[in-house]
C-alpha positions in Angstrom: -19.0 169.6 14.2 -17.8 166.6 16.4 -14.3 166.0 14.2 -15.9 162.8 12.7 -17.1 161.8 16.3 -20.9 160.3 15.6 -22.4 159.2 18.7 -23.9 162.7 19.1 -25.5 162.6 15.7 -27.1 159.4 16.5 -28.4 159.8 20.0 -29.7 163.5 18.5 -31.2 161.9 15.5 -32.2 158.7 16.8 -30.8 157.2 14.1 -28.8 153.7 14.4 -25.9 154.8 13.1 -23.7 151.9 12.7 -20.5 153.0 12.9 -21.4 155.1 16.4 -23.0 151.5 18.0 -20.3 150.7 20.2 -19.3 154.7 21.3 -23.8 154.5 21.9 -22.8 151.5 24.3 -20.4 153.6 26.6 -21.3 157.4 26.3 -23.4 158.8 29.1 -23.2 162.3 27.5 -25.3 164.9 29.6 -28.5 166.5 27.8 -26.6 169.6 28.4 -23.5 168.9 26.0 -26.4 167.3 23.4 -28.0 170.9 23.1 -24.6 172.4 22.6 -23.8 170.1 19.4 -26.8 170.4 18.0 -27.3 174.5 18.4 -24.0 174.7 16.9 -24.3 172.9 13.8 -27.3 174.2 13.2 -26.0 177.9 13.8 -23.3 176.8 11.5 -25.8 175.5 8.7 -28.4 178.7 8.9 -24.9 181.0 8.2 -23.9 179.6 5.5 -27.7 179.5 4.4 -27.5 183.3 4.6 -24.4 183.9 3.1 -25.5 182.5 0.2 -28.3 184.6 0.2 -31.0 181.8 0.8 -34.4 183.0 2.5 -34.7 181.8 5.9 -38.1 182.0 8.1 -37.5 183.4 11.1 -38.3 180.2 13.5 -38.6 181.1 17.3 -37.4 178.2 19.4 -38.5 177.2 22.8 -34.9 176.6 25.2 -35.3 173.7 27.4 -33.9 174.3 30.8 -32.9 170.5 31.7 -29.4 171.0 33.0 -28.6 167.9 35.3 -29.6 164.8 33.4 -27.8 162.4 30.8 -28.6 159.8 28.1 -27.1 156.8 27.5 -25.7 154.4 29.8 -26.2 153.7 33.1 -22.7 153.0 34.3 -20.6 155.9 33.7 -20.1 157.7 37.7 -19.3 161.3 38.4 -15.9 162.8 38.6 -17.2 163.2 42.7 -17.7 159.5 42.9 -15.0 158.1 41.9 -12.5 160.8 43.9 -14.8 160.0 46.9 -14.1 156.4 46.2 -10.7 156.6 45.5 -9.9 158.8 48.3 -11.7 156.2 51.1 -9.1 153.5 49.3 -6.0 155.5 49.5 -6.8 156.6 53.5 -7.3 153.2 54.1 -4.7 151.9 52.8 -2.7 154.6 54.8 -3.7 153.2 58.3 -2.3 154.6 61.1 0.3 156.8 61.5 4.1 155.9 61.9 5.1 153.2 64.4 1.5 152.8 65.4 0.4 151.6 61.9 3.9 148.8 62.3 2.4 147.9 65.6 -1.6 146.6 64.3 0.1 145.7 60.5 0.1 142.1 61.3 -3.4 141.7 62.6 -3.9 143.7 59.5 -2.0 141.8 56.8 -4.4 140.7 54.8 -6.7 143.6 54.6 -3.8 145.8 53.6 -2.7 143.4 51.0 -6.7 143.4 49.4 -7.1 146.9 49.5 -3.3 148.2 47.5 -3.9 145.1 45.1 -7.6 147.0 44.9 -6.0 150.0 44.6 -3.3 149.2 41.7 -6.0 147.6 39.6 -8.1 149.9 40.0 -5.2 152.9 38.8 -4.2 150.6 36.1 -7.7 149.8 34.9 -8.6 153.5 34.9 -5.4 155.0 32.9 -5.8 152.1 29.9 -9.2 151.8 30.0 -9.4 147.7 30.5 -12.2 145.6 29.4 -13.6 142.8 31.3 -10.9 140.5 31.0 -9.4 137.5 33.3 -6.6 139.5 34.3 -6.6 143.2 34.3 -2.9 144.5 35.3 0.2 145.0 33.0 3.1 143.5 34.4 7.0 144.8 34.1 7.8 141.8 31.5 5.4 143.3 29.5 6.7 147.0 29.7 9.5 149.0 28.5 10.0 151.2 31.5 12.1 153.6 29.7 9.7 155.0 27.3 6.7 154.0 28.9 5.4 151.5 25.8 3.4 148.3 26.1 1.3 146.1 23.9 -1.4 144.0 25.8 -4.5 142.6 24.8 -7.3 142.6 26.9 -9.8 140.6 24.4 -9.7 138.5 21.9 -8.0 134.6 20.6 -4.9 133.6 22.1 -2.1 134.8 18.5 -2.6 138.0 20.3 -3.7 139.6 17.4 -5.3 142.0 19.1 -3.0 143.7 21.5 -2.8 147.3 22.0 0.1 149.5 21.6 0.3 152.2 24.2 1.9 154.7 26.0 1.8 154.0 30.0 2.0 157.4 31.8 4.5 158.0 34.6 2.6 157.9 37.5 1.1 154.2 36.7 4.5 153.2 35.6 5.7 154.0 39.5 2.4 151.9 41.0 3.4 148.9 38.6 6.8 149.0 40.1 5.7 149.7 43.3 3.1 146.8 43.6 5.7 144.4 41.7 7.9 145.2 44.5 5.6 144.6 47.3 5.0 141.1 45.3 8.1 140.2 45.7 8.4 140.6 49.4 5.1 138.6 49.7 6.9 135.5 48.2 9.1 135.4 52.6 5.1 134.7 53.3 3.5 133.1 50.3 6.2 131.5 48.1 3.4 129.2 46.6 0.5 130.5 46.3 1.4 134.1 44.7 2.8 133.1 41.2 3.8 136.2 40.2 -0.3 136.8 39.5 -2.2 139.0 41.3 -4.6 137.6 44.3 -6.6 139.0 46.9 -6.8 137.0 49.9 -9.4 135.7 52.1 -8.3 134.0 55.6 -10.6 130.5 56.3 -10.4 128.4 59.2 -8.4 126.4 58.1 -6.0 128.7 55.9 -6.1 131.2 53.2 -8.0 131.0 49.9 -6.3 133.5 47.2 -8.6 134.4 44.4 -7.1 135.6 41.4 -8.0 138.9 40.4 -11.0 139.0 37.3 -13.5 141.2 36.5 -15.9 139.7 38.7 -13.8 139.4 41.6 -12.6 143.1 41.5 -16.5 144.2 41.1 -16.6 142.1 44.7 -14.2 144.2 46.4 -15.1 147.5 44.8 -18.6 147.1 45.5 -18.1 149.1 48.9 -16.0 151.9 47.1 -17.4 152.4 43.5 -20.4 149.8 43.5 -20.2 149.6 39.1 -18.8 147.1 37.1 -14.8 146.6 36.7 -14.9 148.3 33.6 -17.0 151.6 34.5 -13.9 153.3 33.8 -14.3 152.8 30.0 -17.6 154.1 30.1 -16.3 157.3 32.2 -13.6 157.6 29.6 -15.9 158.3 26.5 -18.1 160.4 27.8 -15.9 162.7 29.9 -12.6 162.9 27.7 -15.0 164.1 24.7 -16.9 166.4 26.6 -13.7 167.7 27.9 -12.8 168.5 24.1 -10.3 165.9 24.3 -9.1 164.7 20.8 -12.1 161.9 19.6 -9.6 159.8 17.8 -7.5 159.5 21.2 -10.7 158.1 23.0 -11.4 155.8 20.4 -7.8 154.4 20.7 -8.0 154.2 24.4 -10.9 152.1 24.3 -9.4 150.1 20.9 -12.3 151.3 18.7 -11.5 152.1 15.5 -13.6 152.0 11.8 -12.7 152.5 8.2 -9.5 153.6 7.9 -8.3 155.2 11.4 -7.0 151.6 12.4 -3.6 152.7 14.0 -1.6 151.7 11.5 -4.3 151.0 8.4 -3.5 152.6 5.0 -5.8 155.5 5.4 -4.1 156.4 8.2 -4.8 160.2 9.9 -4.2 159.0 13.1 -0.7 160.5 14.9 0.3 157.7 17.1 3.4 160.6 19.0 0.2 162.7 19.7 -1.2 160.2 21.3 1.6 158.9 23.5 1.6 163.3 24.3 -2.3 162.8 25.2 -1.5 159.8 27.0 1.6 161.2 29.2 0.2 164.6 30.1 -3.5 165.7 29.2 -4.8 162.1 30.9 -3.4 162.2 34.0 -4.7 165.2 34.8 -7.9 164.1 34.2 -7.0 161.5 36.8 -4.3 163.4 39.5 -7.0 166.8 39.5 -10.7 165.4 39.4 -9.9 162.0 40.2 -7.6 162.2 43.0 -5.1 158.7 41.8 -1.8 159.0 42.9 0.8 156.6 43.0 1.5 154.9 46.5 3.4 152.5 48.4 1.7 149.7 50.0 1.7 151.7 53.0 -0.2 154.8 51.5 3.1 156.9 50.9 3.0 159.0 47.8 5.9 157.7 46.0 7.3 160.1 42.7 6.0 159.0 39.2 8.4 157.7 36.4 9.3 159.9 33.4 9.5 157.4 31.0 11.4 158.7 27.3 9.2 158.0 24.6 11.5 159.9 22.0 14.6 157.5 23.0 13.7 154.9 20.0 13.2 158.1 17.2 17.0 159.5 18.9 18.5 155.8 18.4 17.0 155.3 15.2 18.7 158.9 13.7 21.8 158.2 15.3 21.9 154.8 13.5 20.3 156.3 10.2 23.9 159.3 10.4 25.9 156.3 10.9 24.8 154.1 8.4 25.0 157.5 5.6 28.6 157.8 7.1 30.0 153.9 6.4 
C-alpha cells in the first residue's frame, strides 16, 4: 500500500522493522496520514477476503477524531514555519529600498554578508537535503552548470566513496552562481581571509573573526529564524514529500538511503535515475517556490531568473557519437 515504503508499517505495528530504522529517525508523519494507511490496506484485505467468498464478522469500529497531531520526530517544522522563516530572511536581506539601502550598506556590511551566506545555505541545504557535515554548500567546481549534475558527499571517509549523484534544480543553480559571484567581489575587501570557503563574519574590537560555515555554526545564526538543527530540512523532506504522494524511492535517494537492491546503480536495480533528475527539476521546487517561499536572490534581495540546466545534453551527445561511430 506504501510502494515498498515501511516506516508506516512499523510505527502502525510497533514493530522494529529494520529496514524502516533510519526513515523511523526522520519521519514526523501526522496521526492523520497513519489512519489513512492503515484503513486502506485493511479495506484492501477485507475485499479480497470477500471476493473469495471468506465469512467476515461484521466488526464495528470506533473513528478517532485526532486530526492535528504527529508521531515521530521532534524536528520536522510546518510548511508555515519555515515560509515565515524564510520570508523574515529574504526581507532582510532586501534592506531598504533603492539609493537609501546604498546609503546605510556600509554600516551594514557585515550583517548583509551573514544573512545572504545564511540564506544560500540554507536554499542549498533545503533542495539536497544535507546532513550535518563541516561544509554544507556545493560549489561551481563541483557542478556541471549545463545539465545541472553534481556528485558530493556529505558523510563519510575521505576516497569519497560515498558521494551522491544528483540533479541540482535551476533556481539553486542561479543562487550558487549568484553567491559565487558576490564571493568574488568580497576578495577587493577580504583577499585573505575568504578562501574561496564560505564564512560568516563577526566584527571584534580589534578586527574581524570569520567562522567557517558547519552545522553548528549555521544552527547559531538560524536560531532566530528557524530555531532546529541544520539539517531539519531532511527531516521535513521525508515526512512531507511522502505525504504529498511523492515517489518513496525519490525521498529515499534525496536523503541517500537505500537497502537491498535499490542502491542507484546495484544489480537489482528498479530505480529510474532520468525520473529522478524530472522529480528533482520540477515537482521539488515547487514544494519549495509554493509552500516554502525560496527564491533565488542577489545579495541585495533582487529576484534573479533560475538556470535551465539540460540534463538530456549527455543522452543527445552520446547518440550523435553512437550514428557516427555505425557510420565509420
Amino acid at each position: 500500500m506504501t510502494a515498498g515504503d515501511l516506516f508506516a508499517a512499523s510505527f502502525i505495528t510497533g514493530r522494529d522493522i529494520q529496514i524502516a530504522r533510519d526513515d523511523r529517525f526522520y519521519a514526523t508523519p501526522s496521526i492523520k496520514s497513519l489512519r489513512e494507511v492503515y484503513e486502506n490496506t485493511v479495506r484492501s484485505i477485507r475485499s479480497d477476503l470477500i471476493a473469495l467468498e471468506c465469512p467476515l464478522p461484521q466488526i464495528q469500529v470506533v473513528e478517532s477524531d485526532t486530526e492535528n497531531f504527529a508521531v515521530g520526530s521532534t524536528i520536522c517544522p510546518t510548511a508555515e514555519c519555515v515560509r515565515e522563516a524564510v520570508s523574515k530572511l529574504a526581507v532582510r536581506i532586501s534592506g531598504l529600498p533603492g539609493d537609501a539601502r546604498a546609503l546605510v550598506r556600509a554600516g551594514s556590511l557585515i550583517e548583509q554578508h551573514n544573512l545572504f551566506t545564511l540564506y544560500t545555505v540554507m536554499m542549498v541545504g533545503w533542495v539536497v537535503g544535507f546532513r550535518a557535515i563541516k561544509d554544507p554548500f556545493i560549489y561551481p567546481s563541483e557542478l556541471d552548470f549545463e545539465s545541472g549534475l553534481t556528485a558530493f558527499q556529505d558523510k563519510g571517509p575521505k576516497d569519497q566513496t560515498k558521494s551522491r549523484l544528483m540533479r541540482i534544480p535551476g533556481m539553486a543553480l542561479a543562487q550558487i552562481e549568484a553567491y559565487s559571484k558576490y564571493q568574488r567581489e568580497c576578495l577587493s575587501l577580504f583577499p585573505n581571509e575568504l578562501q574561496g570557503r564560505l564564512y560568516f563574519i563577526e566584527e571584534l574590537p580589534n578586527g574581524f573573526f570569520f567562522r567557517q560555515v558547519t552545522a553548528s555554526v549555521i544552527e547559531q545564526y538560524l536560531e532566530e529564524y528557524l530555531p532546529l538543527p541544520a539539517n531539519a530540512s531532511r527531516h521535513f523532506g521525508r515526512t512531507e514529500l511522502i505525504e504529498r504522494g511523492f515517489c518513496p524511492q525519490y525521498v529515499s535517494a534525496w536523503l541517500a538511503h537505500f537497502f537491498r537492491g535499490e542502491e542507484p546503480w546495484g544489480k537489482y536495480l528498479t530505480f529510474s535515475f532520468k525520473n529522478y533528475c524530472g522529480f528533482m527539476q520540477d515537482q521539488l521546487p515547487k514544494v519549495l517556490k509554493q509552500d516554502l517561499g525560496f527564491r533565488a536572490i542577489d545579495n541585495d534581495g533582487r529576484e534573479i531568473i533560475d538556470y535551465g540546466p539540460d540534463i538530456e545534453r549527455f543522452r543527445r551527445r552520446g547518440e550523435a557519437r553512437a550514428r557516427a561511430s555505425r557510420k565509420s
